[in-house]
TORTOR-673315 format. One line per field, with one value per atom (N, C-alpha, C): residue number from 0; atom name; z, x, y. Coordinates in Angstrom, 3 decimals. Atoms other than C-alpha are relative to their C-alpha. Example, Ala and Ser with C-alpha at 12.3 -4.5 7.8 and 13.67 -1.06 7.14 Angstrom:
i	c(0 | 0 | 0 | 1 | 1 | 1)
at	c(N | CA | C | N | CA | C)
up	c(0.000 | 7.800 | 0.000 | -0.060 | 7.140 | 0.730)
east	c(0.890 | 12.300 | 0.900 | -0.820 | 13.670 | -0.770)
north	c(-1.190 | -4.500 | 1.200 | -1.190 | -1.060 | 1.090)
// end
This chain:
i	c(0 | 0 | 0 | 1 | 1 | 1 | 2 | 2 | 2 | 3 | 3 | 3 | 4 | 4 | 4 | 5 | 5 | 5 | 6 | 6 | 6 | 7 | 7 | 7 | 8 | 8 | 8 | 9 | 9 | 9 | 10 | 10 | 10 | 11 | 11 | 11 | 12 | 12 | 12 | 13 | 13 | 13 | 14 | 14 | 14 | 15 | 15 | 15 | 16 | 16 | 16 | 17 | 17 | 17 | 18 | 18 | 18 | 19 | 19 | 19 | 20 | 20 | 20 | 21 | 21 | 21 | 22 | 22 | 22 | 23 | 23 | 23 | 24 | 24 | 24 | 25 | 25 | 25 | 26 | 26 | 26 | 27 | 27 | 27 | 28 | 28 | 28 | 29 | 29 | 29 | 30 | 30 | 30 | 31 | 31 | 31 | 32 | 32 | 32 | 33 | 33 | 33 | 34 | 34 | 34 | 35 | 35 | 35 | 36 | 36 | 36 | 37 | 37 | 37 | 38 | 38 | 38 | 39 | 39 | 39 | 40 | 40 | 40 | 41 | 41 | 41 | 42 | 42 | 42 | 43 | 43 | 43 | 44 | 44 | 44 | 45 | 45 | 45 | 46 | 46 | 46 | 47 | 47 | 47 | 48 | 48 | 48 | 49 | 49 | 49 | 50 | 50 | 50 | 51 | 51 | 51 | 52 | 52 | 52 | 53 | 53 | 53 | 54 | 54 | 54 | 55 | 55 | 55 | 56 | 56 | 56 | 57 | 57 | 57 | 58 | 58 | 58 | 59 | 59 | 59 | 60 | 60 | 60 | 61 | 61 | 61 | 62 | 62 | 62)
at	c(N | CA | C | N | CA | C | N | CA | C | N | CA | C | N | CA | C | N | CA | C | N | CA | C | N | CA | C | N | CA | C | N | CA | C | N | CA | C | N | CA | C | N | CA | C | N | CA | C | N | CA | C | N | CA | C | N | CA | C | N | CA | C | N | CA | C | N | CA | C | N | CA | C | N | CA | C | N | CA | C | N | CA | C | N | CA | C | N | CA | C | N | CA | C | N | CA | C | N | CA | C | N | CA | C | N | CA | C | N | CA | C | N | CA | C | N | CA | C | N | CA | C | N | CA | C | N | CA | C | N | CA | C | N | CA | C | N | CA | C | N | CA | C | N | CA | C | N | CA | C | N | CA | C | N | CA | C | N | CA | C | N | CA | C | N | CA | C | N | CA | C | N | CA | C | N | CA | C | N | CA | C | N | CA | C | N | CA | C | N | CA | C | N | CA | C | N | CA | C | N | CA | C | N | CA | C | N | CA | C | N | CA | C | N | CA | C | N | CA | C)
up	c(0.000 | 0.000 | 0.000 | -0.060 | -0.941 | 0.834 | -1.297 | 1.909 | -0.645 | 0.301 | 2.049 | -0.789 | -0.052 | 1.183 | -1.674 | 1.432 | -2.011 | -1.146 | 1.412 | -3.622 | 0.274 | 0.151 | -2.634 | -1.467 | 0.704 | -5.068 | -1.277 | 1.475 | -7.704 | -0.480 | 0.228 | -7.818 | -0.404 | 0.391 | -8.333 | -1.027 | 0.828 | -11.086 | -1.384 | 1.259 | -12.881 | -0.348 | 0.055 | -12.518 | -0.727 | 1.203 | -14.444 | -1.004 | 1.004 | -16.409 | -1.328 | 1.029 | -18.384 | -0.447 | 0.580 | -18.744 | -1.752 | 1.137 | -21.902 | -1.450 | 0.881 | -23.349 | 0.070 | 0.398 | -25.111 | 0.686 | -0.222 | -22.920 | -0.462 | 0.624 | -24.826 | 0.976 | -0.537 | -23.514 | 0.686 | -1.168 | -20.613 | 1.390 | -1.022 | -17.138 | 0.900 | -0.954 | -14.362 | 0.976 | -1.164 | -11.110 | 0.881 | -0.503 | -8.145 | 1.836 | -1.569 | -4.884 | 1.083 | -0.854 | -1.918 | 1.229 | -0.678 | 0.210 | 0.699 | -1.228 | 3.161 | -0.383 | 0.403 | 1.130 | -1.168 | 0.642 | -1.384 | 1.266 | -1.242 | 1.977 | 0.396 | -0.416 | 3.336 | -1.218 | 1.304 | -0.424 | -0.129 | 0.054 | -0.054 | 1.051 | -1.197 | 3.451 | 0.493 | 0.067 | 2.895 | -0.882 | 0.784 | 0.029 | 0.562 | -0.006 | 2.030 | -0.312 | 0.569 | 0.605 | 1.197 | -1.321 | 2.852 | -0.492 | 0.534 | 0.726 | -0.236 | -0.276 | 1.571 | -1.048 | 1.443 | -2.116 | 0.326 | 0.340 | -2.001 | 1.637 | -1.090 | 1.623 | 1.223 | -0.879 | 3.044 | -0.189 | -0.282 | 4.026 | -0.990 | 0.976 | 1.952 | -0.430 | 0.574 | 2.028 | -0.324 | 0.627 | 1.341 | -1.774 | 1.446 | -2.315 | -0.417 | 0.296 | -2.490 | -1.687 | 1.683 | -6.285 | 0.249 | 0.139 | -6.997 | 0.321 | -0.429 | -5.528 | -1.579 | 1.052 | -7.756 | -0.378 | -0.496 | -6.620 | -1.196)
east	c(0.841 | 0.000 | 0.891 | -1.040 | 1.379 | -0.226 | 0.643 | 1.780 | -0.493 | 0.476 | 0.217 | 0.355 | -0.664 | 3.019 | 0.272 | -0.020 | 3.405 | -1.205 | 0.827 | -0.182 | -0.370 | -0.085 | 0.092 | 0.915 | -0.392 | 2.894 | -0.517 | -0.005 | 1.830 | -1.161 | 0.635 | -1.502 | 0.134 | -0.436 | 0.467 | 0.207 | -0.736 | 2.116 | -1.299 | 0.826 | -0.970 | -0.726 | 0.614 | -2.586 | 0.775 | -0.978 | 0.121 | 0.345 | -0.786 | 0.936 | -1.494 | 1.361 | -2.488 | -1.360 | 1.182 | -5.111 | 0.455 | 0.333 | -5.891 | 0.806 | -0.318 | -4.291 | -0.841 | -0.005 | -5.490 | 0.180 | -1.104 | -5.033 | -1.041 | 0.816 | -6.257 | -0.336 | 0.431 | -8.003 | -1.437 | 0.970 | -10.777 | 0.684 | 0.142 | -10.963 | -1.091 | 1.893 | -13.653 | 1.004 | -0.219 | -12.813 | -1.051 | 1.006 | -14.784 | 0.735 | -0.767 | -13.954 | -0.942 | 0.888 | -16.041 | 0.217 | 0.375 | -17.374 | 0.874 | -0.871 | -15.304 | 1.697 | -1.377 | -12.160 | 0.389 | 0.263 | -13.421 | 0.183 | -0.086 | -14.121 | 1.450 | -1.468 | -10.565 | 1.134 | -1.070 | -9.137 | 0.346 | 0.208 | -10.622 | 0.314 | -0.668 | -9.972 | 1.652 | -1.036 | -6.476 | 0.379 | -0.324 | -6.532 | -0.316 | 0.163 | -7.576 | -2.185 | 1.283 | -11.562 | -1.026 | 1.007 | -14.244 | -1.257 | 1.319 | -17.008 | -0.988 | 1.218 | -20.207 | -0.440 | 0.549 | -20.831 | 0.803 | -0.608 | -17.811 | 0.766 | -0.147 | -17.256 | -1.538 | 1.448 | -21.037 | -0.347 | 0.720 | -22.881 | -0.520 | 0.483 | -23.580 | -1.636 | 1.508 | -27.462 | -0.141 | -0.009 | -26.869 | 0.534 | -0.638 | -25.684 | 1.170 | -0.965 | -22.064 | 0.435 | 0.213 | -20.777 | 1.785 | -1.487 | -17.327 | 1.175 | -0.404 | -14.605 | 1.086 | -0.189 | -12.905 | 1.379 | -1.170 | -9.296 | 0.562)
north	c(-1.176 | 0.000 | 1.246 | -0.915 | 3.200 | 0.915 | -1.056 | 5.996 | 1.139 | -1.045 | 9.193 | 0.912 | -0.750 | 11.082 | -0.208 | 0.539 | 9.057 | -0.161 | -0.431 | 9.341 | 0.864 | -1.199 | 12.806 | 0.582 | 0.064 | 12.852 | -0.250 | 0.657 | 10.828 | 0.887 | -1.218 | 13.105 | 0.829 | -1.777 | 16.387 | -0.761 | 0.203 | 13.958 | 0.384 | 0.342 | 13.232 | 1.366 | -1.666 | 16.780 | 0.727 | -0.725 | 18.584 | -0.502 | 0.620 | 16.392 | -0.927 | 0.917 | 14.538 | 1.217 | -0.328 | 17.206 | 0.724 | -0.400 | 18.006 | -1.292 | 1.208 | 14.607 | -1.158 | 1.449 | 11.535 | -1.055 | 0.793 | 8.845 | -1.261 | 1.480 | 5.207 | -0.545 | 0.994 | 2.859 | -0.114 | -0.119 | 2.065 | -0.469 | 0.451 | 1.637 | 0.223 | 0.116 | 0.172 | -0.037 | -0.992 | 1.642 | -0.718 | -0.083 | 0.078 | 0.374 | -0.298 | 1.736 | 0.296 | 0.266 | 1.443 | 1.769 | -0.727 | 4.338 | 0.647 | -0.345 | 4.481 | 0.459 | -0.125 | 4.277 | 1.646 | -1.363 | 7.587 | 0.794 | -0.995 | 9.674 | 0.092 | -0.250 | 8.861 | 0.369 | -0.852 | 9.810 | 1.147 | -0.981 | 13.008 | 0.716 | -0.572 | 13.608 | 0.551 | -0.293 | 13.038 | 1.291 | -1.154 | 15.818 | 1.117 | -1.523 | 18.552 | 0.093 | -0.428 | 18.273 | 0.169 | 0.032 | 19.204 | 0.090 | -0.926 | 20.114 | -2.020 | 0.838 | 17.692 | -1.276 | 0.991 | 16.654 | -1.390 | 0.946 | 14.760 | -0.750 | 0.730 | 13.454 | -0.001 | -0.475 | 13.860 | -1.636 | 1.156 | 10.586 | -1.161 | 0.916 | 7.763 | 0.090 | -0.468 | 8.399 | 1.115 | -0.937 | 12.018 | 0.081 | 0.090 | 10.480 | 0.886 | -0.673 | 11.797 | -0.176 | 0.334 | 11.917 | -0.263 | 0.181 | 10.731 | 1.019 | -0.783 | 12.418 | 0.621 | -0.851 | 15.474 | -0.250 | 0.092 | 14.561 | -1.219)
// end
């Protein structure tokens, strides 16, 4: 498992470095509740949409 400190990193990597490119392929993504909230928590996010209650229907986090 990688530490905090490291998909803090890799984050900044992909953020500067991919928008506005092409990238091939697909991917299915299934990540469970508890583990989104602590993604976002770790980034700093506070805003409800994306760490608010599972019955409040949160939407994928932005991060």
């Amino acid at each position: 498992m990688s530490s905090i400190e490291e998909m803090k990193k890799n984050a900044d990597f992909l953020i500067k470095n991919l928008p506005g490119k092409d990238v091939p392929g697909s991917a299915k993504i299934n990540v469970r509740y508890k583990n989104l909230v602590n993604f976002a928590k770790c980034f700093g996010i506070t805003d409800p949409k994306y760490v608010g209650s599972e019955e409040e229907g949160i939407v994928a986090c932005h991060a």
